[in-house]
C-alpha positions, 0 to 999 in steps of 0.5 A, spaced: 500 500 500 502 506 498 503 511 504 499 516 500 492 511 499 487 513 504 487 507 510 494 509 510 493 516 512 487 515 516 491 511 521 495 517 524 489 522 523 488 521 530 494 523 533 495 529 528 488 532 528 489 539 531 496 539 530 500 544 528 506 543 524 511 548 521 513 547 514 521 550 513 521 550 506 528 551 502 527 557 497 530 553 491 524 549 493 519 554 492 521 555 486 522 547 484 517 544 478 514 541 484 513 546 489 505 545 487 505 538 489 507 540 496 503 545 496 497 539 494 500 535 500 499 541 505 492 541 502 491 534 505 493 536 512 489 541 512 482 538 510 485 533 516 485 538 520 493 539 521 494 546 523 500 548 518 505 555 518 509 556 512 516 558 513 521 559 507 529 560 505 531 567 500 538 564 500 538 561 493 533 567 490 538 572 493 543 569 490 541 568 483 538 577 484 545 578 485 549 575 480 544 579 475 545 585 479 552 585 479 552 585 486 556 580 490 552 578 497 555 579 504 551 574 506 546 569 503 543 564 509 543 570 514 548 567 518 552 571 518 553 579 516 548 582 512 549 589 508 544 594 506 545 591 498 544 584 501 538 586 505 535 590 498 535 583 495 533 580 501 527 584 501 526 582 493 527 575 493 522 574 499 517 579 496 517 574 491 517 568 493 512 570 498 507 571 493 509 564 490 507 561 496 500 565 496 499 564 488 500 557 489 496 556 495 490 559 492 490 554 486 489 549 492 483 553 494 487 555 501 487 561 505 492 565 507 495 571 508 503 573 509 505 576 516 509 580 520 509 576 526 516 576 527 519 581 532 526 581 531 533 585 533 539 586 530 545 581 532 549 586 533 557 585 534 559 577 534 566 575 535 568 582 534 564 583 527 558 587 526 553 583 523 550 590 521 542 588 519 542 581 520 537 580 525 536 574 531 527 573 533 526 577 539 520 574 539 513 571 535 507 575 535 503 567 537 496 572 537 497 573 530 498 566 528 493 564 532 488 568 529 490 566 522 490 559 523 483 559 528 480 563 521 482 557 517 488 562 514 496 559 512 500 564 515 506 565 511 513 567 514 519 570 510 526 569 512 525 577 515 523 580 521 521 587 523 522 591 530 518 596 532 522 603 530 521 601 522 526 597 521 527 590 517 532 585 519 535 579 515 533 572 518 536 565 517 529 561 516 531 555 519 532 560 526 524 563 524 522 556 523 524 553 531 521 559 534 515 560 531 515 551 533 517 553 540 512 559 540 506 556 537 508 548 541 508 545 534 508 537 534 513 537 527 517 541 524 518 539 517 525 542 514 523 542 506 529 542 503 534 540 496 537 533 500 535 527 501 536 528 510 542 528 514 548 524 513 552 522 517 560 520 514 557 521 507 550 515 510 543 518 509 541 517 517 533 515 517 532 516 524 536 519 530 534 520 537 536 527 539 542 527 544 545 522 539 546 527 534 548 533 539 553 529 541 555 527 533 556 534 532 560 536 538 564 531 538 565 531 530 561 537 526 564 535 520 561 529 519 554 532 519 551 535 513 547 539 512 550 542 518 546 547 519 539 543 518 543 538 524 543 543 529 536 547 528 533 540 529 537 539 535 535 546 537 527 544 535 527 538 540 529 542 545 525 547 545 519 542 545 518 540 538 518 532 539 519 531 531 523 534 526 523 531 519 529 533 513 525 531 507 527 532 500 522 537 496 523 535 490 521 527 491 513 527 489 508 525 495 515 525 499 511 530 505 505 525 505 509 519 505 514 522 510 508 525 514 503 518 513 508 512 514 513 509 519 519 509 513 519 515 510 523 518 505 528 523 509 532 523 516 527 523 522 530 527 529 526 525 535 526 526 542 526 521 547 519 519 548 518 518 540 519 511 540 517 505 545 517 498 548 511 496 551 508 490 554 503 487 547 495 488 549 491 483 545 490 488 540 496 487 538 497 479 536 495 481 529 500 486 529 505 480 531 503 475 526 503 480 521 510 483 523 513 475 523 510 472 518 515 472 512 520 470 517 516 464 519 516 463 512 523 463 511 523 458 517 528 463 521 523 464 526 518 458 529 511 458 526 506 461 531 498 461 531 494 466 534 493 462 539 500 461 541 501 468 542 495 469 546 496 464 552 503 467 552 502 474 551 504 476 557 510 475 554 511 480 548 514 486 548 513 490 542 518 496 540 514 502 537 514 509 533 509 513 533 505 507 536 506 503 530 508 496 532 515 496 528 519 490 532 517 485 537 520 480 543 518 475 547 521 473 553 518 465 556 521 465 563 522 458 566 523 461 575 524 454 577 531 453 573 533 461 573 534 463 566 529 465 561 528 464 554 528 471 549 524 469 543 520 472 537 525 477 536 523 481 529 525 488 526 521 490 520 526 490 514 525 498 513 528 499 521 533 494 520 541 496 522 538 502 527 540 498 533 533 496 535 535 489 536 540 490 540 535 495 545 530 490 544 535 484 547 538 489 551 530 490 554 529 483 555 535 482 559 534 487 564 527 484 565 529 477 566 535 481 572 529 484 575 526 477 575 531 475 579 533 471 574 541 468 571 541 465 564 538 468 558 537 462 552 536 464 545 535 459 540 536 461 533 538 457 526 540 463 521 541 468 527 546 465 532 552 469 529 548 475 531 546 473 538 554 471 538 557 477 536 551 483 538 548 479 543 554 476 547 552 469 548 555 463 547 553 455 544 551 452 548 547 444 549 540 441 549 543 439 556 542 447 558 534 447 556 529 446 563 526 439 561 519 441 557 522 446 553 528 440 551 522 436 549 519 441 545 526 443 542 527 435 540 520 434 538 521 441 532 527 438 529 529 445 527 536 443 530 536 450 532 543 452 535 542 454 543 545 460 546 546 462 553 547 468 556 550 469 563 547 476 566 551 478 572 
């Protein structure tokens, strides 16, 4: 199924129905052939009752006015400093692509109206260097975008911003778009941009807790890139926003595959409370049966029915993103032996090489410590070496198995190799 079909999509409108999310959208992509697909895909969210801000970049469009001005820019992201020639094309280039984006958004039969809802003042003297007009958010006037949003009105932000004396200040986009998110208490924040997301060492990076990656960046910021989307998302986590997306704008139906499906097309930055193990309800054994049914298939997992599954359930954990079931384990204890047996683990194939196993093992083996348990089995016929090498368990024998699971292992003939773990 595609993840734009409807079934897909009504699966996640109960958790972002009256949501807000914050769309930081690169200029380039503005002007993209497929800038009006995204601007289709925001239609969507909006006939689901997600509340979306529009932020958008000028860096590309002011580079482009420059070169036929003859002008060199003093600066293009509003990083750093901004001259009175480079604010004049800052000035051109988010008029433009301002109307754009309200061209566009009419075509999709949707309201909107260009704001002046960011306060700012100026950066001042950085490291010795006047930054000139280059502005840092004082503050976001919420009641406007609150007002525009309540009367069914897409706020649309530039990368400007304006303090109360009649002066206008040049803004990083990135910077607007995590404060209007803080401001507003947006639940996503959605960089639009011209990569395919965040790489790390030259590797597209799906998903990435967010102290994770703050500690890549202070440890090596070299390896990150883009580099400035890495720290803003970092900033956007921190100022409570719990998800932030880097997507590629030019991916057709890349913003609702993003939004409406656990893979994704780009790199996800979460914060903690994102994903998590929870102890399977009886909801979820279809969930278990579907998640394990091709590597039951390939005989890499023992075959389960949902009667199986039901009279032990109290033993399946499952490992969630944003509540769908993405990984499972179970953990069978046998107290009269002291040792348990961690069992069914499984991670679907899209979220594979992430670590999740490792947590999900790592899971079960602090439960059956707090059981008061010694030894963990696991029996496996094509994922021993990784219970072996990730996992830290050794080969063991039939002779390590309590008596009832020994017969069953003889009766399978699957000649599964069995594994132990001494936990300490």
């Amino acid at each position: 199924m595609r993840p734009t079909d409807l079934r897909g999509i009504l699966h996640y409108v109960p958790q972002f129905r009256d949501k807000t999310f914050i769309m930081a959208t690169d200029g380039a992509i503005v002007t993209d052939d497929n800038f009006g697909n995204i601007l289709r895909d925001v239609a969507v969210l909006w006939s689901l009752r997600i509340r979306v801000v529009l932020v958008h970049g000028a860096s590309a469009l002011i580079a482009e006015l420059a070169a036929d001005q003859g002008i060199t820019p003093s600066d293009l992201d509003g990083a750093g400093v901004t001259d009175r020639p480079t604010l004049d094309l800052a000035l051109a280039a988010s008029t433009r692509l301002t109307h754009e984006v309200l061209e566009g958004l009419s075509t999709n039969d949707l309201r909107a109206a260009a704001s002046n809802a960011i306060i700012a003042h100026p950066a001042g003297i950085l490291h010795g260097v006047d930054h000139l007009l280059t502005g840092r958010v004082e503050r976001v006037d919420v009641e406007l975008l609150h007002t525009l949003l309540d009367a069914g009105i897409i706020p649309v932000v530039p990368p400007l911003g304006f303090d109360g004396d009649g002066n206008s200040y040049r803004l990083n986009s990135d910077e607007v778009a995590v404060e209007v998110g803080r401001a507003l208490g947006a639940s996503k924040l959605i960089f639009i941009t011209t990569v395919n997301g965040l790489s790390i060492q030259e590797q597209v990076v799906r998903q990435m807790i967010v102290g994770e990656l703050g500690d890549v960046l202070q440890r090596s910021p070299e390896k990150v890139t883009p580099i400035s989307k890495a720290r803003y998302a970092v900033a956007a986590c921190k100022a409570g926003v719990q998800r932030v997306h880097i997507i590629n704008g030019r991916v057709e139906e890349g913003l609702l595959a993003e939004v409406f499906s656990n893979e994704g097309i780009g790199t996800l930055v979460y914060a903690n409370e994102y994903q998590q193990i929870r102890r399977a309800r009886r909801k979820d054994v279809r969930s278990i049966q579907s998640l394990i049914d091709d590597s039951v298939a390939s005989e890499e997992l023992l075959p389960r029915s949902r009667g199986d599954i039901e009279r032990q359930l109290d033993d399946y954990y499952l490992f969630e993103v944003d509540r769908n079931p993405i990984a499972c384990v179970a953990l069978h204890p046998y107290p009269a032996h002291g040792m348990a047996e961690l069992a069914c683990l499984f991670v679907r194939p899209t979220h594979e090489n992430q670590g999740i196993g490792r947590k999900m093992t790592q899971f079960v083996e602090n439960r059956a410590r707090e059981m008061g348990l010694s030894r963990l089995l696991a029996l496996s016929t094509q994922a021993f070496s990784y219970f072996q090498s990730k996992g830290g368990f050794v080969e063991g024998s039939p002779d390590d198995l309590p008596p009832d699971r020994r017969e069953r292992y003889e009766a399978s003939g699957r000649r599964s190799k069995i594994l132990v773990k001494t936990l300490r």
